[in-house]
C-alpha positions in Angstrom: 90.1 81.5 125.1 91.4 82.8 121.7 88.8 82.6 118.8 88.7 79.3 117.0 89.1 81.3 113.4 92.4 83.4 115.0 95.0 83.0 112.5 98.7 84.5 111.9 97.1 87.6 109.7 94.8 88.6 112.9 96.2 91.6 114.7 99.0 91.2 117.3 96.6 91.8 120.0 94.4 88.8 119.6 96.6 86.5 118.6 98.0 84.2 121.2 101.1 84.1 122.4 103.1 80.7 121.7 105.8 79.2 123.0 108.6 76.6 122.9 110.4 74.9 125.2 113.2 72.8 123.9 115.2 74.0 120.8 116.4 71.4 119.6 116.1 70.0 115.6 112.5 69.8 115.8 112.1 72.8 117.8 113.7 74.8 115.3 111.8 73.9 112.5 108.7 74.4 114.2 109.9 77.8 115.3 110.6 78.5 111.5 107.3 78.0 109.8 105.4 79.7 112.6 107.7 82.4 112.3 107.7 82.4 108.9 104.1 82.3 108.8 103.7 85.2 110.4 102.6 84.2 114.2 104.0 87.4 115.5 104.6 86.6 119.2 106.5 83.7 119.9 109.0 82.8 122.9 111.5 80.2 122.9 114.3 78.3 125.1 116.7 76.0 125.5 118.6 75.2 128.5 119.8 78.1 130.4 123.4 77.2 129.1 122.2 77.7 125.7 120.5 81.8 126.2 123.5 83.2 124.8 124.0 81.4 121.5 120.1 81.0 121.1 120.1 84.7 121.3 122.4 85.4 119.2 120.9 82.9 116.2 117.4 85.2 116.6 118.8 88.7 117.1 117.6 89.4 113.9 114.0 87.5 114.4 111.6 90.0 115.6 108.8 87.9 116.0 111.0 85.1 118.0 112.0 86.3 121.2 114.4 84.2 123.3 113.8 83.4 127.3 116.2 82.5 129.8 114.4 79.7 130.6 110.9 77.3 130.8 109.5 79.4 133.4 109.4 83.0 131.4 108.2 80.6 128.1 105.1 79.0 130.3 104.2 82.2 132.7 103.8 84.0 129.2 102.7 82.0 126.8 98.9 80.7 125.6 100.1 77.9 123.8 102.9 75.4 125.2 105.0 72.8 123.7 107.7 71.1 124.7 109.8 69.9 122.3 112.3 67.6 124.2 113.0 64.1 124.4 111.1 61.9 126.1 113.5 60.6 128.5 113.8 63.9 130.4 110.1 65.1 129.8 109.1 64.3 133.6 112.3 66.3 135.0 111.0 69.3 132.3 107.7 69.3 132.8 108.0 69.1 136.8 110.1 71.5 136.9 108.3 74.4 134.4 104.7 72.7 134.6 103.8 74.7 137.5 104.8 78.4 135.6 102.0 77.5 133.2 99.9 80.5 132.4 96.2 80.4 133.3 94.0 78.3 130.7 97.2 78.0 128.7 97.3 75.3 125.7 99.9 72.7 126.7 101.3 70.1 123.9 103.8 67.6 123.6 106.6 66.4 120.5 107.6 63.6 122.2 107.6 60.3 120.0 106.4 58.4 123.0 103.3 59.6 124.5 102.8 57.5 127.6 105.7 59.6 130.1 104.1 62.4 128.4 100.9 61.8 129.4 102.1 61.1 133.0 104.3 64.0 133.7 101.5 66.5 132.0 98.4 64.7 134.7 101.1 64.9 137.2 102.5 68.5 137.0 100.6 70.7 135.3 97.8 73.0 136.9 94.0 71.7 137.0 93.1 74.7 134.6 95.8 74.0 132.1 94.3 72.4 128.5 96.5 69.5 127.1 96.2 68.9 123.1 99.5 67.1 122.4 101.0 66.4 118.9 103.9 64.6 116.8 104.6 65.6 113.5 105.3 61.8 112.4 108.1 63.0 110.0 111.9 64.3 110.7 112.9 68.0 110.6 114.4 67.7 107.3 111.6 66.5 105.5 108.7 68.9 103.8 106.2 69.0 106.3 103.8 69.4 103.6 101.0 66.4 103.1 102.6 64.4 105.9 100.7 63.1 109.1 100.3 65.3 111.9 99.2 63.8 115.2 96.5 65.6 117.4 95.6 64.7 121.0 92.6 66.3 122.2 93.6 64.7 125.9 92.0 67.8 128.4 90.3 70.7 126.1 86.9 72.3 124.6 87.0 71.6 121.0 87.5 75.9 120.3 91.0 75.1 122.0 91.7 72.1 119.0 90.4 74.7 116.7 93.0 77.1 118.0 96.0 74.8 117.6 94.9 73.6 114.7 94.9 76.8 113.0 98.2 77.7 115.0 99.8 74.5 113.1 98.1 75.5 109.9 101.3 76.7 108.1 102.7 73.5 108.1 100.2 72.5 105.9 99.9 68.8 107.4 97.5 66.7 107.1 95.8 66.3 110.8 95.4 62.9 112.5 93.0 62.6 115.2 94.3 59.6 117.9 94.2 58.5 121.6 97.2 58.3 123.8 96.9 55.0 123.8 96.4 55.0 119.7 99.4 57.0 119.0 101.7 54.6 120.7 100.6 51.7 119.4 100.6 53.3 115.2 104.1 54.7 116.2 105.3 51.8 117.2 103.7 49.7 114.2 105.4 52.0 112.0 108.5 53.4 113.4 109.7 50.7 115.7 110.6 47.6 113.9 111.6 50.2 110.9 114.2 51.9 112.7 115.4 48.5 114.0 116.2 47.3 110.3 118.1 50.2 109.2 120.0 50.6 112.3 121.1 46.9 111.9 121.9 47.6 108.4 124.1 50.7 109.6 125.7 48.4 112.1 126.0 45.4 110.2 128.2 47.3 107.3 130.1 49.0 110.2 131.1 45.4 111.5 132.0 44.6 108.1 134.1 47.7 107.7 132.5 48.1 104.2 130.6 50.5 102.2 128.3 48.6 100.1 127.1 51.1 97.6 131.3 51.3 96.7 131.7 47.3 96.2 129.3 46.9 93.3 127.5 44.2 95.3 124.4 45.8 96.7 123.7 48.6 94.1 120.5 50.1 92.1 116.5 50.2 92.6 115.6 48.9 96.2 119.4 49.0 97.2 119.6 52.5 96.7 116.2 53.4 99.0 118.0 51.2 101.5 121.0 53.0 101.6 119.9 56.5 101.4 117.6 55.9 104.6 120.0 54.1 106.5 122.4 57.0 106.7 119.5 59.6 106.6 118.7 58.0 110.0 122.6 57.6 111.4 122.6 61.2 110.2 119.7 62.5 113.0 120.1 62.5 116.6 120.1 58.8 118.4 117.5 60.8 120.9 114.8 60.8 118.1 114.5 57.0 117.7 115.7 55.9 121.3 112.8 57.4 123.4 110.4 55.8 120.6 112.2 52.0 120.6 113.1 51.9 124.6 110.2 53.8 126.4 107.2 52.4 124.1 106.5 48.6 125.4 105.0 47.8 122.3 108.0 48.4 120.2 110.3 46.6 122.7 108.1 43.2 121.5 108.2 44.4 117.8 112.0 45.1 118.1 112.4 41.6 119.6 110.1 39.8 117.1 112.3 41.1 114.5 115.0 40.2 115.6 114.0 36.2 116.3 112.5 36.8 112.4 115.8 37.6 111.3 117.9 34.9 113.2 115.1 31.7 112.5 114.8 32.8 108.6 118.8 33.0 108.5 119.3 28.9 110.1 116.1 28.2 107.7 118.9 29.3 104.7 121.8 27.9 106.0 120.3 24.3 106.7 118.2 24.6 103.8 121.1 24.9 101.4 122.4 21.1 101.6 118.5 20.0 102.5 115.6 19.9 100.3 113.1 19.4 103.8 114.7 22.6 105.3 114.5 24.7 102.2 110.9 24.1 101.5 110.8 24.9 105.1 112.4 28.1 104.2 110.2 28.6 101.2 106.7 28.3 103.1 107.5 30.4 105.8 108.2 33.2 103.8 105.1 32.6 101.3 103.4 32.4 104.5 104.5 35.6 105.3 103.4 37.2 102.0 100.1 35.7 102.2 99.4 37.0 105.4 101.0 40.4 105.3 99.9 41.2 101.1 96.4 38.7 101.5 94.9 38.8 98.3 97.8 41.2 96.5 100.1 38.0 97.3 98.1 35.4 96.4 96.0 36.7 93.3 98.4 39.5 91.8 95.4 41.4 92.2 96.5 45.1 90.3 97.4 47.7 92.6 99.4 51.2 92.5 102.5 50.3 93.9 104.2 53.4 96.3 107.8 52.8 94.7 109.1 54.9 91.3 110.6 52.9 89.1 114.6 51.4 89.2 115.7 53.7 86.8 114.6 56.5 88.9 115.5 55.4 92.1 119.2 55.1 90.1 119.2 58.5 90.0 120.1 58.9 93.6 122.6 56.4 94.2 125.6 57.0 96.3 128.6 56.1 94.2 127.4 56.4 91.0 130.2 54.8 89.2 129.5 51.7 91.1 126.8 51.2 88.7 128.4 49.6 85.9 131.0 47.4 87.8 130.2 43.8 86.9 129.6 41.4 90.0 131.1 38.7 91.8 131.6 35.4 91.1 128.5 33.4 92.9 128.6 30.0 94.5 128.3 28.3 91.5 131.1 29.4 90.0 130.1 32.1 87.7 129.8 35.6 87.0 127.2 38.1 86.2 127.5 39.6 83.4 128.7 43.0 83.4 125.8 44.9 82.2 123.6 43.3 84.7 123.7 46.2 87.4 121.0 44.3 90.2 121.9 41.2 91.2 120.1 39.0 93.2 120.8 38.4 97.2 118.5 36.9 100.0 117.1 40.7 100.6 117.0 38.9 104.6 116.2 42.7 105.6 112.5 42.2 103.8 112.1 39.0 104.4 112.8 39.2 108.2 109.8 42.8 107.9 107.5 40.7 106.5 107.3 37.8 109.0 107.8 40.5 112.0 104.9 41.8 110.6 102.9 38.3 109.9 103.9 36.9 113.6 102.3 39.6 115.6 99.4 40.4 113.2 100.2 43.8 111.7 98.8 44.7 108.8 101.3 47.7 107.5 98.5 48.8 104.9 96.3 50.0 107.6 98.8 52.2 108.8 99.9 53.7 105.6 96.2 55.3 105.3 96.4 56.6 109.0 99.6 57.9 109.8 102.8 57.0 107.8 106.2 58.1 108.3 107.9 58.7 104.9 110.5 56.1 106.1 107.7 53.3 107.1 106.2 54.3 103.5 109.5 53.5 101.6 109.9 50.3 103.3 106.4 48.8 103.2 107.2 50.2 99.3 110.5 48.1 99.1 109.0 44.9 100.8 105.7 45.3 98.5 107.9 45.7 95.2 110.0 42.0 96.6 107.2 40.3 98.3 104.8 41.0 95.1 106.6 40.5 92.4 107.3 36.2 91.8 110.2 36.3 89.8 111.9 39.0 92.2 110.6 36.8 95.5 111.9 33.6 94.1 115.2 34.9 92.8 115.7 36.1 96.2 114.6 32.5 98.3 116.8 31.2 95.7 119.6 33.2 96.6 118.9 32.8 100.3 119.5 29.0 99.8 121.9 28.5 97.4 124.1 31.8 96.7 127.7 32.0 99.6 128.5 35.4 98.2 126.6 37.5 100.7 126.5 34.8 104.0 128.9 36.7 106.2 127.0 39.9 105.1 123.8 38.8 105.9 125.3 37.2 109.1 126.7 40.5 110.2 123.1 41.8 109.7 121.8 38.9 112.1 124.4 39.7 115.2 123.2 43.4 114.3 119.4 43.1 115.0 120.0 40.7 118.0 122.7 43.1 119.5 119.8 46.3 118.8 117.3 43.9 120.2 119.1 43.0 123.4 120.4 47.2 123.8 116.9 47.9 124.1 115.8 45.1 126.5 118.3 46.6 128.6 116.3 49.6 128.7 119.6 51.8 128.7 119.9 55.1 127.2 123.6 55.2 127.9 124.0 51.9 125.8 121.8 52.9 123.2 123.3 56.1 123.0 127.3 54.2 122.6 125.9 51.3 120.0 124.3 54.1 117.8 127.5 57.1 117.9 129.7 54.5 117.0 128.2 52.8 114.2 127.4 56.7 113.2 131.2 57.3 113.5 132.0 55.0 110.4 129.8 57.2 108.0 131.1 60.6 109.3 131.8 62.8 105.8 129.1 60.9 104.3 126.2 62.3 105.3 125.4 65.5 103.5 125.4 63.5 100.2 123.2 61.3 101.4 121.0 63.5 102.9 120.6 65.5 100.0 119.8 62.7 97.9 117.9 61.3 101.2 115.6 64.2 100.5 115.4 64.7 97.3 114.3 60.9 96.8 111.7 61.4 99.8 110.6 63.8 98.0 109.8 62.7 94.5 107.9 59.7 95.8 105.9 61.4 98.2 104.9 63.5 95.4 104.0 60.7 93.3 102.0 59.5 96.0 100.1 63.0 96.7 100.0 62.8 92.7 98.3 59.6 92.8 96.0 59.6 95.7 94.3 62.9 93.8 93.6 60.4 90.9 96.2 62.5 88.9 97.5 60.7 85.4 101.2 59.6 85.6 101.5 58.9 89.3 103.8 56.2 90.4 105.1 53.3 87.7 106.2 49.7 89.2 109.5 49.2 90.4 110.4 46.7 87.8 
């Protein structure tokens, strides 16, 4: 066993040898900052189809040195991860498990830990210690400040305090979980997340539209929505698949939603010629709030809210010029006036979150202490900014029951959360897989705009947030 304090300034000789199997997006950025960090032996692969390109991309790596396959990676490495998705990780792990070097350090990346936790029991050697982790953020994103899961599974705690300081450079913040715990957080965060801005994707596919481009869904919580929708369309379907299809808990969440979304959208339409059916409408969603926001819903009671203000979020809207259009003609037969840039809709995204969340008794504040995503944190921020603001809330029930302009929108979105509901049911890859590369198709050219701005918005509220939870002056204003 290495020394707990090793680090990447200890000499070569007693520092241990890490490796990677799986090179994918993820796998490359954690061979980056532990290269960059200045771990000086590290050995990495791919599949054996990949060796030659791989090669080629770290020729001029010294510290990075690039195996044939899993078997040269295990048989000479002290600390293991596989970084691959978690559909194949039983064939991967069967298959290299066995080359695993005596009282090596075995972890995981998977976003599903149960199959992980299986095909590690199953295959690996007795000796072998397992400490898996998840870096609960993308590869584009900072690594800096966000949650970093650590299972201490099989291991001393000096071979925690080993990985620990291995992961050190990415300057996380560590999160201490179960198996069992991880999975369920994930899926409380991730899951029904994913499923709202995949639907969203989908929904404007089906309508052949770009929303941002129309002047009708534009400015402050629009803009997070949009950014995030094709940030996600913009990764690889693997990364959210595994999570949604493999985790049984998100398969409920994912299904919840989905009735939310459908029972809240007949609540609108029958509540628009019916007073009974729209104060129908109106108390489930109060309900909702109450539940979800307790005494922030009911009492106003002050809090820091996670979202910047409108006129921030502005700043990284796609289709800029979009901004000043004035909108359509409503169901009453006027018009906005022009210089009125957000105009209200039913926002059935939020709504549909919030009673998800109310129904099966999730209380998203919980979460954002333990082990946010920054994707889970800008939603729960978008759904606090509706939800806890009453003018905003009511403008939006209002337009639920009584504005036309965005039905078939909002009806799109409703097929589009049933039909990602029922493609995971199915428990198909293969499906999952089609439905997601050809909703991605519509956005191709689109993406490194929004990715940049993706980023750059991520960025500047999670660094109001840092700002903030150090007590720091000037944090995060309300989204007003």
């Amino acid at each position: 066993m290495f020394s707990p304090q090793v680090s990447a300034s200890s000499p070569l000789d007693e520092q241990p040898t890490i490796g990677l199997i799986g090179m994918g997006s993820m796998g490359r950025m954690y061979a980056k900052y532990l290269s960059n960090a200045g771990w000086g032996k590290i050995n990495v692969c791919d599949l054996p189809s990949k060796f030659d390109d791989l090669k080629k991309e770290y020729a001029s790596t010294p510290n990075i040195t690039v195996m044939q396959d899993g078997h040269g990676v295990s048989r000479s490495s002290d600390f293991i991860m596989y970084s691959v998705e978690a559909e194949f990780i039983d064939e991967v792990v069967k298959q290299y498990g066995p080359s695993t070097k005596l009282n090596a350090i075995v972890s995981g990346q998977t976003s599903v830990k149960a199959p992980e936790r299986a095909a590690f029991e199953k295959y690996l050697p007795a000796d072998a210690y397992i400490i898996s982790c998840h870096s609960l953020h993308g590869p584009g994103v900072d690594p800096v400040g966000q949650p970093l899961v650590l299972i201490k599974h099989r291991a001393p705690p000096e071979a925690l305090a080993v990985v620990e300081s291995i992961l050190s450079c990415f300057r996380s913040r560590y999160v201490h979980l179960s198996y069992e715990e991880h999975d369920l957080v994930t899926a409380n965060t991730q899951a029904v997340t994913h499923a709202a801005f995949l639907s969203m994707g989908t929904a404007w596919a089906a309508s052949v539209s770009y929303p941002w481009e129309l002047g009708l869904y534009i400015g402050g919580i629009e803009t997070a929505k949009v950014n995030i929708t094709l940030r996600i369309y913009g990764n690889a379907w693997h990364v959210y698949a595994g999570l949604a299809i493999l985790n049984p808990v998100a398969r409920i969440q994912i299904d919840q939603y989905a009735k939310s979304t459908t029972e809240l959208f007949k609540l609108m339409l029958s509540g628009t010629g019916d007073e009974e059916d729209a104060k129908r409408f109106r108390e489930r969603v109060e309900w909702g709030r109450d539940v979800v926001f307790g005494d922030r819903g009911r009492k106003q009671k002050p809090r820091t809210p996670i979202l910047l203000s409108q006129e921030v979020l502005d700043r990284f809207s796609l289709g800029q010029a979009s901004l000043s259009l004035s909108s359509p003609t409503d169901s009453q037969g006027g018009s906005s006036s022009p210089t009125l840039k957000y105009r209200p809709n039913s926002h059935l995204s939020l709504l549909a979150m919030v009673d998800c969340w109310a129904h099966l008794g999730i209380q998203p504040y919980d979460h954002l202490a333990l082990a946010a995503t920054p994707i889970f944190r800008l939603f729960l921020g978008v759904a606090e900014h509706l939800f806890l603001s009453p003018a905003l809330l009511e403008s939006a029930m209002n337009s639920a029951l009584h504005d036309t302009w965005h039905r078939s929108d909002d009806l799109e979105f409703v097929v589009a959360a049933r039909g990602w509901s029922q493609c995971v049911s199915f428990g198909s890859f293969d499906l999952y897989r089609r439905r997601f590369d050809e909703t991605r198709a519509f956005f191709d050219g689109r993406f490194e705009e929004a990715g940049r701005l993706g980023s750059e918005m991520i960025k500047v509220i999670m660094d109001s947030e840092m700002r903030r939870e150090e007590g720091e002056e000037g944090g995060v204003e309300a989204l007003g």
